[in-house]
CHARMM internal coordinates of N, CA and C (Angstrom, degrees):
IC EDIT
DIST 1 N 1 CA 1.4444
DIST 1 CA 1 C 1.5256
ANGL 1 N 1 CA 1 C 110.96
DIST 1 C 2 N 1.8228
ANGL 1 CA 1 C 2 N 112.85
DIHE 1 N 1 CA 1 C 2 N -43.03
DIST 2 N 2 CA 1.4739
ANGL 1 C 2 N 2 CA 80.84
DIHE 1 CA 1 C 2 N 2 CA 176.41
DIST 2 CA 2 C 1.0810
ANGL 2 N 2 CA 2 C 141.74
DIHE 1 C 2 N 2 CA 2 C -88.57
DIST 2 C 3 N 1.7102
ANGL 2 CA 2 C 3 N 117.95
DIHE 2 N 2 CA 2 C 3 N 4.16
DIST 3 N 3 CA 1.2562
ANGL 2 C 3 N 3 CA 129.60
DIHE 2 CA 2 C 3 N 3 CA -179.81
DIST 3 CA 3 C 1.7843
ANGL 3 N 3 CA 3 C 107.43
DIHE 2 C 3 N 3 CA 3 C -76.30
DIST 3 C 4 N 1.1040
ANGL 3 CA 3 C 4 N 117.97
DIHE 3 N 3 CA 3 C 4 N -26.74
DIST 4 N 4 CA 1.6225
ANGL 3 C 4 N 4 CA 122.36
DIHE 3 CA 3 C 4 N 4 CA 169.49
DIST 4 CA 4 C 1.3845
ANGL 4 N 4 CA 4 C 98.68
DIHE 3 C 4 N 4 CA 4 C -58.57
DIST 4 C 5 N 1.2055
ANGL 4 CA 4 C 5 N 119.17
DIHE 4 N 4 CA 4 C 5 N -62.21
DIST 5 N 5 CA 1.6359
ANGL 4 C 5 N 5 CA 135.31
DIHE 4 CA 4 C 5 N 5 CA -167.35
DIST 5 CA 5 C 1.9370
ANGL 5 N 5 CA 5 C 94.30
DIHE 4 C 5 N 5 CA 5 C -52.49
DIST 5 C 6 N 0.3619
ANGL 5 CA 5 C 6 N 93.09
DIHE 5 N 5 CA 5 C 6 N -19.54
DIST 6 N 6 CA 2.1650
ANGL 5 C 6 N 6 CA 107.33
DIHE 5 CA 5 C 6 N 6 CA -159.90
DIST 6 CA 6 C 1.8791
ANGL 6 N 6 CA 6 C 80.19
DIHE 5 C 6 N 6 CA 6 C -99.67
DIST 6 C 7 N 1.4475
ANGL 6 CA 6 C 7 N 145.81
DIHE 6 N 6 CA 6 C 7 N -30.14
DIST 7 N 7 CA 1.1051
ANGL 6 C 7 N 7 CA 119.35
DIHE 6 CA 6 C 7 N 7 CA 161.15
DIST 7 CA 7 C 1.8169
ANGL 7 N 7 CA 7 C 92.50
DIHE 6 C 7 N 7 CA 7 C 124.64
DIST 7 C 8 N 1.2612
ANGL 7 CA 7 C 8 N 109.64
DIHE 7 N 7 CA 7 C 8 N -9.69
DIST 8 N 8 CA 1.9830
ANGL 7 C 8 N 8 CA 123.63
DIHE 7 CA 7 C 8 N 8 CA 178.35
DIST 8 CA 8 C 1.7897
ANGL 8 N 8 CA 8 C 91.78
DIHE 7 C 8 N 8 CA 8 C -55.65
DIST 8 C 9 N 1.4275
ANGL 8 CA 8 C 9 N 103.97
DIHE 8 N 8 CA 8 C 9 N 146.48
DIST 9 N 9 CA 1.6552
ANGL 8 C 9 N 9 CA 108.70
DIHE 8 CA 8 C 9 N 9 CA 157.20
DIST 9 CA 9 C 1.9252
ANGL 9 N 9 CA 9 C 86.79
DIHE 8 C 9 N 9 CA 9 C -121.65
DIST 9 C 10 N 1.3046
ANGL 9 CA 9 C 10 N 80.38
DIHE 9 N 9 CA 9 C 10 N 170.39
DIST 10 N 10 CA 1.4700
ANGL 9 C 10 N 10 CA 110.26
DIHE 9 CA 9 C 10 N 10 CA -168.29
DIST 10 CA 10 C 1.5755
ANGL 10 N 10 CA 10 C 112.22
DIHE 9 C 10 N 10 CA 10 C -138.03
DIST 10 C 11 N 1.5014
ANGL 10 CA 10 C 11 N 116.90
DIHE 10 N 10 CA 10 C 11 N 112.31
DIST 11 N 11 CA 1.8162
ANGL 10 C 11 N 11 CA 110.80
DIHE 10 CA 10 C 11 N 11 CA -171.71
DIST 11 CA 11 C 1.7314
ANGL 11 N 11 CA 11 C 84.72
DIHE 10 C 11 N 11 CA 11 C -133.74
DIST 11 C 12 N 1.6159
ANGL 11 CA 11 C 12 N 88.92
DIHE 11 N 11 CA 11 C 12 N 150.32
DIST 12 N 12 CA 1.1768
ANGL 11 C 12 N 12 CA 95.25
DIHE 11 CA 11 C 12 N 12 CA 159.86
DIST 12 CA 12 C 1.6213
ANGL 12 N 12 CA 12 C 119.75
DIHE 11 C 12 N 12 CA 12 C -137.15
DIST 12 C 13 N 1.0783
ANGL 12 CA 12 C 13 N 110.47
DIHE 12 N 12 CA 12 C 13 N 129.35
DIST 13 N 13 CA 1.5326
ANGL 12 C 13 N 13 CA 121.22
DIHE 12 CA 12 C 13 N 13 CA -171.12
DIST 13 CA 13 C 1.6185
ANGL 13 N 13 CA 13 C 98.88
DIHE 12 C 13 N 13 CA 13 C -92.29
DIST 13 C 14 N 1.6797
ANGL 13 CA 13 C 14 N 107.75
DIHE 13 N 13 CA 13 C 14 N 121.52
DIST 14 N 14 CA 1.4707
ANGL 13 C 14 N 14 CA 138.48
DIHE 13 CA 13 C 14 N 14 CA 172.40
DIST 14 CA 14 C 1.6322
ANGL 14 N 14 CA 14 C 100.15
DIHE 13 C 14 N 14 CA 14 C -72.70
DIST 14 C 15 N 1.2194
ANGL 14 CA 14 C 15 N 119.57
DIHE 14 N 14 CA 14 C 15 N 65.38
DIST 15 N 15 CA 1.7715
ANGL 14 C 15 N 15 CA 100.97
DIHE 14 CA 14 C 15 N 15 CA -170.47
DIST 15 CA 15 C 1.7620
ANGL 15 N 15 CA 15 C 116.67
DIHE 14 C 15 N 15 CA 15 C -72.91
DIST 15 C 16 N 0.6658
ANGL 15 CA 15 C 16 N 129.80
DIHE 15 N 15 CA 15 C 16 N -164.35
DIST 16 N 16 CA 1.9151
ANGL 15 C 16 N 16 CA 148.17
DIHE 15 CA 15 C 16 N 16 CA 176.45
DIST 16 CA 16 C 1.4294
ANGL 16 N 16 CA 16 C 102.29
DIHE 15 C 16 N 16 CA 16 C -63.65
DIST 16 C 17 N 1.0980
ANGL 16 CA 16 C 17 N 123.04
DIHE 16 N 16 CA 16 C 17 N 129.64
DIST 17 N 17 CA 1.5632
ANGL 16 C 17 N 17 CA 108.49
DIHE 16 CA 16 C 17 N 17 CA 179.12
DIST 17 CA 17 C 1.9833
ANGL 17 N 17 CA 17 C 123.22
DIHE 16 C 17 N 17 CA 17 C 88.07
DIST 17 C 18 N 1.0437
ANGL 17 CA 17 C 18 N 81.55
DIHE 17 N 17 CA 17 C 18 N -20.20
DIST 18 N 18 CA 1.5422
ANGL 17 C 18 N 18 CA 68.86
DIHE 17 CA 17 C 18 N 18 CA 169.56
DIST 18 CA 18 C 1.5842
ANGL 18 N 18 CA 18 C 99.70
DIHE 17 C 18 N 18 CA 18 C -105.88
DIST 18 C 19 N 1.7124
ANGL 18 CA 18 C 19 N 113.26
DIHE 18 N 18 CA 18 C 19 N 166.88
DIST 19 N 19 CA 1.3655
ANGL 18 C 19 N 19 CA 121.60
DIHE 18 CA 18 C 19 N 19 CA -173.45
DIST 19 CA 19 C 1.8378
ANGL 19 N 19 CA 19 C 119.70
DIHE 18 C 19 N 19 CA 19 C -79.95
DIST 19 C 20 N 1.0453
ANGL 19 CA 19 C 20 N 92.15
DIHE 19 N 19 CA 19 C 20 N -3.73
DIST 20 N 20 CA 1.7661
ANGL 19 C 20 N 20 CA 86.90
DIHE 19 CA 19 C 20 N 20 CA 165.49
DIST 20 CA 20 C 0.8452
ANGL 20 N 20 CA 20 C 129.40
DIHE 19 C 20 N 20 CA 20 C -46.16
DIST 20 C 21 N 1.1179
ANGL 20 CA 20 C 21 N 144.73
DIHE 20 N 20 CA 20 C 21 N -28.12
DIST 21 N 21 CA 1.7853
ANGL 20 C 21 N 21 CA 132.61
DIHE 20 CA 20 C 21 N 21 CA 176.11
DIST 21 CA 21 C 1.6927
ANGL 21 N 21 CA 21 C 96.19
DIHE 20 C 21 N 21 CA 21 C -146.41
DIST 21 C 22 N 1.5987
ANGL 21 CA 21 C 22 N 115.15
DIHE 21 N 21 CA 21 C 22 N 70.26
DIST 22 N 22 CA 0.9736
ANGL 21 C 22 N 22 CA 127.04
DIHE 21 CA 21 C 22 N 22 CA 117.08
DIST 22 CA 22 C 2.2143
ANGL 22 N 22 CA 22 C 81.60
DIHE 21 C 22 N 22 CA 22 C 95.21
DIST 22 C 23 N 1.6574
ANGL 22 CA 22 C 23 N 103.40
DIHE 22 N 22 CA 22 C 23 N 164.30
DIST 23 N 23 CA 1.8006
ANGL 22 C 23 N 23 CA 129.38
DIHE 22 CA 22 C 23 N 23 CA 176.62
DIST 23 CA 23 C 1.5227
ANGL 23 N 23 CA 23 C 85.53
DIHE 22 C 23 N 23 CA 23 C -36.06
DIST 23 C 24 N 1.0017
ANGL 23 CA 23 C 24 N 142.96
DIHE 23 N 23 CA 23 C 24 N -103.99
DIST 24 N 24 CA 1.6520
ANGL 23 C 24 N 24 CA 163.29
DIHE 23 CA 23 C 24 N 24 CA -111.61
DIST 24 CA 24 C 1.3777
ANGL 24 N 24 CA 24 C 83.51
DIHE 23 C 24 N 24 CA 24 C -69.20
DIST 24 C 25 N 1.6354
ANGL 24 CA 24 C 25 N 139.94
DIHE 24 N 24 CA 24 C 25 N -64.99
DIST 25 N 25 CA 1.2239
ANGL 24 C 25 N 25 CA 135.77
DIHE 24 CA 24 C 25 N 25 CA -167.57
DIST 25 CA 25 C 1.6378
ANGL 25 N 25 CA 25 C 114.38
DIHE 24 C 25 N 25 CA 25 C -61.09
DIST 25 C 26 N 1.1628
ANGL 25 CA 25 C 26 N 103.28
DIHE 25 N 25 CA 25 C 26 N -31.40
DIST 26 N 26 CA 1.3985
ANGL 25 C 26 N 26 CA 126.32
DIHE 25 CA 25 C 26 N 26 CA -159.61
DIST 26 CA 26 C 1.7613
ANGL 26 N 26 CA 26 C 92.66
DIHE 25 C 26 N 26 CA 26 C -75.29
DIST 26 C 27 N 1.2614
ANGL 26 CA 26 C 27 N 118.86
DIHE 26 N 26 CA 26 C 27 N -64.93
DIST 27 N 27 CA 1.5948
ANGL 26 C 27 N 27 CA 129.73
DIHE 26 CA 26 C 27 N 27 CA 177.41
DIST 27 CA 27 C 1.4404
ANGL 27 N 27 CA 27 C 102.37
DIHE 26 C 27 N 27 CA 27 C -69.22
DIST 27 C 28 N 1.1655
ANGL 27 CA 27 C 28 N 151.18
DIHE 27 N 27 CA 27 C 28 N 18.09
DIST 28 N 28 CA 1.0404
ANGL 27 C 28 N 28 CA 148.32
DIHE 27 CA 27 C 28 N 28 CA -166.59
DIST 28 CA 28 C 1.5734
ANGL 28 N 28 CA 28 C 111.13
DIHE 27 C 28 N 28 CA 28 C -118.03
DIST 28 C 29 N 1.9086
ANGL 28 CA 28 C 29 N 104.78
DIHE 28 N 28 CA 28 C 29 N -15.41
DIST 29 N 29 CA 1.0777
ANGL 28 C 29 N 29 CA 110.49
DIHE 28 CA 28 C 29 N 29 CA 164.37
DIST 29 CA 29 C 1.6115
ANGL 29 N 29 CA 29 C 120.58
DIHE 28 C 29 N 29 CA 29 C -158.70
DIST 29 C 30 N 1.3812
ANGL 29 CA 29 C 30 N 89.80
DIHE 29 N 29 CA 29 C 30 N 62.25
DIST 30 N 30 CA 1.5654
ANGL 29 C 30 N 30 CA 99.08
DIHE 29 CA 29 C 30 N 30 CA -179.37
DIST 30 CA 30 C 1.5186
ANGL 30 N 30 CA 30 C 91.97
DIHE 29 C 30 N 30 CA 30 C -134.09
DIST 30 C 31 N 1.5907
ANGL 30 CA 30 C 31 N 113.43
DIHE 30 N 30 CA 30 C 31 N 166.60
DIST 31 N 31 CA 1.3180
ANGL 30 C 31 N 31 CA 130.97
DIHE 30 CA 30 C 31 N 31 CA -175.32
DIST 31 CA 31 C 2.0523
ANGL 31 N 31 CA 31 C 106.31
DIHE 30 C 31 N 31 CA 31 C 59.83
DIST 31 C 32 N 1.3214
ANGL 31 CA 31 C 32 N 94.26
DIHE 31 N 31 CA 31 C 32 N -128.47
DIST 32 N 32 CA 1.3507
ANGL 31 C 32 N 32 CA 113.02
DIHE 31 CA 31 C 32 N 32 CA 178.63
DIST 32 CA 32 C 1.2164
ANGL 32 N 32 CA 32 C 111.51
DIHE 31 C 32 N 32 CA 32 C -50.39
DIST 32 C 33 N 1.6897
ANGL 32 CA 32 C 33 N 122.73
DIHE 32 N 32 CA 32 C 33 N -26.97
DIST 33 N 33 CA 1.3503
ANGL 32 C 33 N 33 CA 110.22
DIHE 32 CA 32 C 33 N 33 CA -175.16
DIST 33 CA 33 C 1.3092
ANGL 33 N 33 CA 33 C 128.16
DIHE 32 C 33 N 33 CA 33 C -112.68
DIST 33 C 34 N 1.7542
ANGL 33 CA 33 C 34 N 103.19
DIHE 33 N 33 CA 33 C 34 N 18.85
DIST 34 N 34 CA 1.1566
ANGL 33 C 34 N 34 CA 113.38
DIHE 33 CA 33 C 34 N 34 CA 177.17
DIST 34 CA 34 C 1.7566
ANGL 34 N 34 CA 34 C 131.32
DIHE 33 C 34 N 34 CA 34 C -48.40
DIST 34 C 35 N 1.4094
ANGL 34 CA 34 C 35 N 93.18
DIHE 34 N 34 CA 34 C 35 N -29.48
DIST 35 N 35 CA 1.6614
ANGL 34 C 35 N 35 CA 98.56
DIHE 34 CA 34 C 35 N 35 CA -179.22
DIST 35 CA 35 C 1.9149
ANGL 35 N 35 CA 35 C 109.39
DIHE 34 C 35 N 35 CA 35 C -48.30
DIST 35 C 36 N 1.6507
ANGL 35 CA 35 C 36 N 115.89
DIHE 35 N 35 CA 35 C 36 N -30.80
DIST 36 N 36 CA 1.3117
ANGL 35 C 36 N 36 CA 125.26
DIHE 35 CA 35 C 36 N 36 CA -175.65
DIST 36 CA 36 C 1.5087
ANGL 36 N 36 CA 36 C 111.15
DIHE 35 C 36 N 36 CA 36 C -59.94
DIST 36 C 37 N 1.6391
ANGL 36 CA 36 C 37 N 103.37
DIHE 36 N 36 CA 36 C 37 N -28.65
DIST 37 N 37 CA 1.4988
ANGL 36 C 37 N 37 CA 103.02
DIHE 36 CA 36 C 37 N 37 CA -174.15
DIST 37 CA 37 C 1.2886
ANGL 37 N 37 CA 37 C 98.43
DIHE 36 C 37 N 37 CA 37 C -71.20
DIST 37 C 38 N 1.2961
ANGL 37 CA 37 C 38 N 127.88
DIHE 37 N 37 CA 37 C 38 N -53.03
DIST 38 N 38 CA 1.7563
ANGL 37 C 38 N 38 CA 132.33
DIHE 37 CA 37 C 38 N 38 CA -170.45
DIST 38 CA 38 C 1.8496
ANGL 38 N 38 CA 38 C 109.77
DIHE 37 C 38 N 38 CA 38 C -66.14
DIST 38 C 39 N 1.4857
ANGL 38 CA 38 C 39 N 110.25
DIHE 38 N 38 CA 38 C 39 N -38.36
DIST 39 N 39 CA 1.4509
ANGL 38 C 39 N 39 CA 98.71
DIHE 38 CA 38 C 39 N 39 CA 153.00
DIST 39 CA 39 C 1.6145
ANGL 39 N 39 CA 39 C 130.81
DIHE 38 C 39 N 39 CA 39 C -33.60
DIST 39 C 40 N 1.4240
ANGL 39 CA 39 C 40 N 88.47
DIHE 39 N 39 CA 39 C 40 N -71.09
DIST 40 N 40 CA 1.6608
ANGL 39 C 40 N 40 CA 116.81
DIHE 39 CA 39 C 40 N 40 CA -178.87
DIST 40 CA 40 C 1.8201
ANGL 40 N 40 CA 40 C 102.61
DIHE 39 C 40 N 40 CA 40 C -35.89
DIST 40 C 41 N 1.3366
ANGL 40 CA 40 C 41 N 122.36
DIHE 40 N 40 CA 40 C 41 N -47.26
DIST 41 N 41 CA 1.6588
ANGL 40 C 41 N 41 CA 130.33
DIHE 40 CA 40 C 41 N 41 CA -163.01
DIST 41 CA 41 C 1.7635
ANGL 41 N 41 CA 41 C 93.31
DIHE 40 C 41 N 41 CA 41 C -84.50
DIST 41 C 42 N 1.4548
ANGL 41 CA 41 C 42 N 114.10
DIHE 41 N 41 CA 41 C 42 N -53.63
DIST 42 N 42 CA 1.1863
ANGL 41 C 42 N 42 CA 120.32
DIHE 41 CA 41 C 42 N 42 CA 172.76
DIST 42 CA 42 C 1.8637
ANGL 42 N 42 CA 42 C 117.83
DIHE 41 C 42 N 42 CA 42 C -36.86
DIST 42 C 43 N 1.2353
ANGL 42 CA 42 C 43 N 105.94
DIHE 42 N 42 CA 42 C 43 N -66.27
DIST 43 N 43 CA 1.6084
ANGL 42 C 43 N 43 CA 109.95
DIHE 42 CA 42 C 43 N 43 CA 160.44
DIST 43 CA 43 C 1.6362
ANGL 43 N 43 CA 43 C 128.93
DIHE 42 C 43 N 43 CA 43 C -54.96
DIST 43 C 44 N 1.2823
ANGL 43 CA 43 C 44 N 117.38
DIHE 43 N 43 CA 43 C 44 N -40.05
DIST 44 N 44 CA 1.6943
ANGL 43 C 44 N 44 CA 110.67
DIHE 43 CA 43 C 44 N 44 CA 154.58
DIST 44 CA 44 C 1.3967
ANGL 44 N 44 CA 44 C 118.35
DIHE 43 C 44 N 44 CA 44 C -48.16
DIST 44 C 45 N 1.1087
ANGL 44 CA 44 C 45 N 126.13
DIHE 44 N 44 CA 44 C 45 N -56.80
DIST 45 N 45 CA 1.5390
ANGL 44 C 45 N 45 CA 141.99
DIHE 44 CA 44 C 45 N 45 CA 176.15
DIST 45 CA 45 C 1.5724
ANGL 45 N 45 CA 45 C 99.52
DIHE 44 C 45 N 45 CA 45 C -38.10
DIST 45 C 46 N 1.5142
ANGL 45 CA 45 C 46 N 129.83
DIHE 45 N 45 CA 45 C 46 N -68.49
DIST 46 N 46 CA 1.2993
ANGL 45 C 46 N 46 CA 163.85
DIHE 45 CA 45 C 46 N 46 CA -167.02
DIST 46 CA 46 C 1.5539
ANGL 46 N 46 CA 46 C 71.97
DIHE 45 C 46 N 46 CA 46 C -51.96
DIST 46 C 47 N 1.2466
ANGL 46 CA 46 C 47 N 122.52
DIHE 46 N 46 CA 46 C 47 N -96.51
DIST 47 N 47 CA 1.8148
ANGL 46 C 47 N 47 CA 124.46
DIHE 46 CA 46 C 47 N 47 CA -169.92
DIST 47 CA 47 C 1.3294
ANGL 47 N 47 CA 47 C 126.97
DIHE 46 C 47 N 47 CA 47 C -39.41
DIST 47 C 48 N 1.2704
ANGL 47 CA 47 C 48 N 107.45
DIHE 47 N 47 CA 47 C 48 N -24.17
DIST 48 N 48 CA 1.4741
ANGL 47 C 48 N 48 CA 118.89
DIHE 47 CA 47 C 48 N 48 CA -178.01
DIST 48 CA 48 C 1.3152
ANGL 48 N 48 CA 48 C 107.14
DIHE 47 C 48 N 48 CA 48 C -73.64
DIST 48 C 49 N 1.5679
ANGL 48 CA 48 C 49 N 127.93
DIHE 48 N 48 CA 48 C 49 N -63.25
DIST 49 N 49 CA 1.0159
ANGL 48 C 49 N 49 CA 138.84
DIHE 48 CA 48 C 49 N 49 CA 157.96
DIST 49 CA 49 C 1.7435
ANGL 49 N 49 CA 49 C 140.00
DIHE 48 C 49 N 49 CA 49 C -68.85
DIST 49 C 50 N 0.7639
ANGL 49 CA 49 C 50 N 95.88
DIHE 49 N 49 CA 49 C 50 N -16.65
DIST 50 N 50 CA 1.7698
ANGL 49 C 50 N 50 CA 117.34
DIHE 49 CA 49 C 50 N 50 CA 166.72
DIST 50 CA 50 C 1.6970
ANGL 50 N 50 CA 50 C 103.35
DIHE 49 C 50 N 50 CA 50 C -84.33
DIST 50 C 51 N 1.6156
ANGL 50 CA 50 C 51 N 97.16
DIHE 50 N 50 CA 50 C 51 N -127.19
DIST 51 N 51 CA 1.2885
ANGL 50 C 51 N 51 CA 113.18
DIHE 50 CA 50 C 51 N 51 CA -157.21
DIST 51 CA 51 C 1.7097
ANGL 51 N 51 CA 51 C 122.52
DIHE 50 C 51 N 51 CA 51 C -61.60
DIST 51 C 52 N 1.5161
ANGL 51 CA 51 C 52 N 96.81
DIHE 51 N 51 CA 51 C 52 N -2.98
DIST 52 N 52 CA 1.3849
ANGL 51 C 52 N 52 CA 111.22
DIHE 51 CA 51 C 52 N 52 CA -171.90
DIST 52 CA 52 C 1.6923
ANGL 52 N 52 CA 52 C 102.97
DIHE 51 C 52 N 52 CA 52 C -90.75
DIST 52 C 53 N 1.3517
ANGL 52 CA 52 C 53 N 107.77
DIHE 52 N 52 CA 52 C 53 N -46.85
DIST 53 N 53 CA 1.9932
ANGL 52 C 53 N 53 CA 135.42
DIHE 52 CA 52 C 53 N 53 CA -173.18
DIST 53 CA 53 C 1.9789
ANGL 53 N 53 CA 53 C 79.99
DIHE 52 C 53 N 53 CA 53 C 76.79
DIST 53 C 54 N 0.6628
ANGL 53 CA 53 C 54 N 156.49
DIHE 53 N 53 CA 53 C 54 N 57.36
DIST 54 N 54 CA 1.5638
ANGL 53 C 54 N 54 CA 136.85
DIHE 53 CA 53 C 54 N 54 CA 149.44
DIST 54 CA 54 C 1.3245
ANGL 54 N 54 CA 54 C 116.58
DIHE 53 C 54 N 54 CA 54 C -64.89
DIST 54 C 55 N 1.2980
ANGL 54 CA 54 C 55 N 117.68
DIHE 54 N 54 CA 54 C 55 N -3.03
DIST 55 N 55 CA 1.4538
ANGL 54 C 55 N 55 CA 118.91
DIHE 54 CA 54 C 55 N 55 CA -139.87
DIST 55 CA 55 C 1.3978
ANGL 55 N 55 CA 55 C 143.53
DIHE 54 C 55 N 55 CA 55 C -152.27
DIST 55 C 56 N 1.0930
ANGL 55 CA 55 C 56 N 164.53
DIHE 55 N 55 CA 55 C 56 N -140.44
DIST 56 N 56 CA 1.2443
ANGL 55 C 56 N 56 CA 135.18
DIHE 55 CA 55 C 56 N 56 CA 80.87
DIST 56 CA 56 C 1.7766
ANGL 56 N 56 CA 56 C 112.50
DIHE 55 C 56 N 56 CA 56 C -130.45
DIST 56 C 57 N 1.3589
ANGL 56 CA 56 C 57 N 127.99
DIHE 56 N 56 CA 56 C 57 N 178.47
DIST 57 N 57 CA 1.0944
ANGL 56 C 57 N 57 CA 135.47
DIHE 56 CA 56 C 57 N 57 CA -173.57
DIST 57 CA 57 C 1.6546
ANGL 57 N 57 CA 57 C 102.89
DIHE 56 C 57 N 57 CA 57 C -57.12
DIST 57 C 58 N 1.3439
ANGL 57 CA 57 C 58 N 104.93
DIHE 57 N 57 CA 57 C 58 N -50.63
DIST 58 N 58 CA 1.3723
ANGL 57 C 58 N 58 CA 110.01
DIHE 57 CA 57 C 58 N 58 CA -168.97
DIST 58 CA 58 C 1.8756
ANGL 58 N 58 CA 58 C 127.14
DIHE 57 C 58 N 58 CA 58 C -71.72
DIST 58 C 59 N 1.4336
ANGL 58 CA 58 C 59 N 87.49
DIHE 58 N 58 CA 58 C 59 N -9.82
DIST 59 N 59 CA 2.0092
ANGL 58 C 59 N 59 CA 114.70
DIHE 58 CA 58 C 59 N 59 CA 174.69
DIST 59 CA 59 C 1.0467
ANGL 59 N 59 CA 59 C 98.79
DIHE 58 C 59 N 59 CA 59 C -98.75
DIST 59 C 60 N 1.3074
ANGL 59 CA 59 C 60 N 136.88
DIHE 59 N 59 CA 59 C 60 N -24.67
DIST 60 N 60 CA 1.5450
ANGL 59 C 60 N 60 CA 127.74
DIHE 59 CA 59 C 60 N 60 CA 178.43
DIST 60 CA 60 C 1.3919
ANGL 60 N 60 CA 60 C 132.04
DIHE 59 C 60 N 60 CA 60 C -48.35
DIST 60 C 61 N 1.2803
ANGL 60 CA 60 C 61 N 131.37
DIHE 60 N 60 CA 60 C 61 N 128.71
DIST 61 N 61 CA 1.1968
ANGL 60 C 61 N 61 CA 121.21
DIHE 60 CA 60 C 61 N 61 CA -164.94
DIST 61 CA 61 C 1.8760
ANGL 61 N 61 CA 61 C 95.29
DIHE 60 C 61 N 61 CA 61 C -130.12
DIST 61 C 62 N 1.4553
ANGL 61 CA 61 C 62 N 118.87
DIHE 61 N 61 CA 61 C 62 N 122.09
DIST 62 N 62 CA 1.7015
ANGL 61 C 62 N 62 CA 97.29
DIHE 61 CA 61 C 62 N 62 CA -173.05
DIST 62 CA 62 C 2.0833
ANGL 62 N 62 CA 62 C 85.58
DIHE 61 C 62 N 62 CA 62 C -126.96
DIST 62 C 63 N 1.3648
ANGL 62 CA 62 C 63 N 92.06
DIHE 62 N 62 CA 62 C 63 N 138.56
DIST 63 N 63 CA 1.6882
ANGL 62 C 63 N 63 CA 106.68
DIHE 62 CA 62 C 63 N 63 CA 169.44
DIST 63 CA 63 C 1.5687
ANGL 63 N 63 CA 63 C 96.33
DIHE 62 C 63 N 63 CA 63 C -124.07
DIST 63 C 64 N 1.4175
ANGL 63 CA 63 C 64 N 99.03
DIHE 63 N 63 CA 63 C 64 N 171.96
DIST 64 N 64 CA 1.5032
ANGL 63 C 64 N 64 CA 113.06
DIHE 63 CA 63 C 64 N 64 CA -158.39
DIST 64 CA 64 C 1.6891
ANGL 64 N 64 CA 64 C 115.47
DIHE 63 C 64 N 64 CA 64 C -176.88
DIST 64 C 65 N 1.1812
ANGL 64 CA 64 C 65 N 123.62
DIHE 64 N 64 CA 64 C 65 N 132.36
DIST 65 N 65 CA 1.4163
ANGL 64 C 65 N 65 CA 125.92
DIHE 64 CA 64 C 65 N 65 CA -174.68
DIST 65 CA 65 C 1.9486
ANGL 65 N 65 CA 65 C 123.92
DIHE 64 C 65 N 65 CA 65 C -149.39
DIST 65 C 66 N 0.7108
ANGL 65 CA 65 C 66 N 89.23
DIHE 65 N 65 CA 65 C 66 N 138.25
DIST 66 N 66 CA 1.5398
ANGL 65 C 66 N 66 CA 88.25
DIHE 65 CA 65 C 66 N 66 CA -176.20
DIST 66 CA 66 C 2.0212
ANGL 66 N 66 CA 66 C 105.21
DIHE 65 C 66 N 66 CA 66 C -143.40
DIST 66 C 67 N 1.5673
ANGL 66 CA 66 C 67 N 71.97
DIHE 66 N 66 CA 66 C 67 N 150.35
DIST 67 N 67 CA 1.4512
ANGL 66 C 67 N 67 CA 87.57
DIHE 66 CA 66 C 67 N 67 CA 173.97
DIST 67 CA 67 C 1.5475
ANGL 67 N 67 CA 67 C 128.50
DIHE 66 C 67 N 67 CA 67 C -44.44
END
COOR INIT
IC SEED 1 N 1 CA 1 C
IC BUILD
């Protein structure tokens, strides 16, 4: 809370491979097709700072975890 208050946004990108929306999303970026998950974060970033302006490249902060 106080880093919002301090003026921070906070997004979170649902990428390929993780279980949020169910098997099909989940296999959609695991094994061989993992590169889709790192796409998927790659393109939030792209929106954040692009077409959105929330942002810039250089304020960007990206975390990430996998099984």
């Amino acid at each position: 809370a106080a880093l919002l208050s301090a003026g921070f946004l906070v997004a979170v990108a649902h990428v390929r491979g993780g279980g949020h929306f169910g098997p099909a999303w989940h296999e959609a970026g695991k094994g061989l097709l993992k590169q889709a998950g790192i796409q998927d974060l790659v393109a939030c970033a792209s929106v954040l700072t692009g077409s959105f302006g929330l942002t810039s490249p250089s304020k960007l902060c990206l975390t990430a975890e996998s099984a």
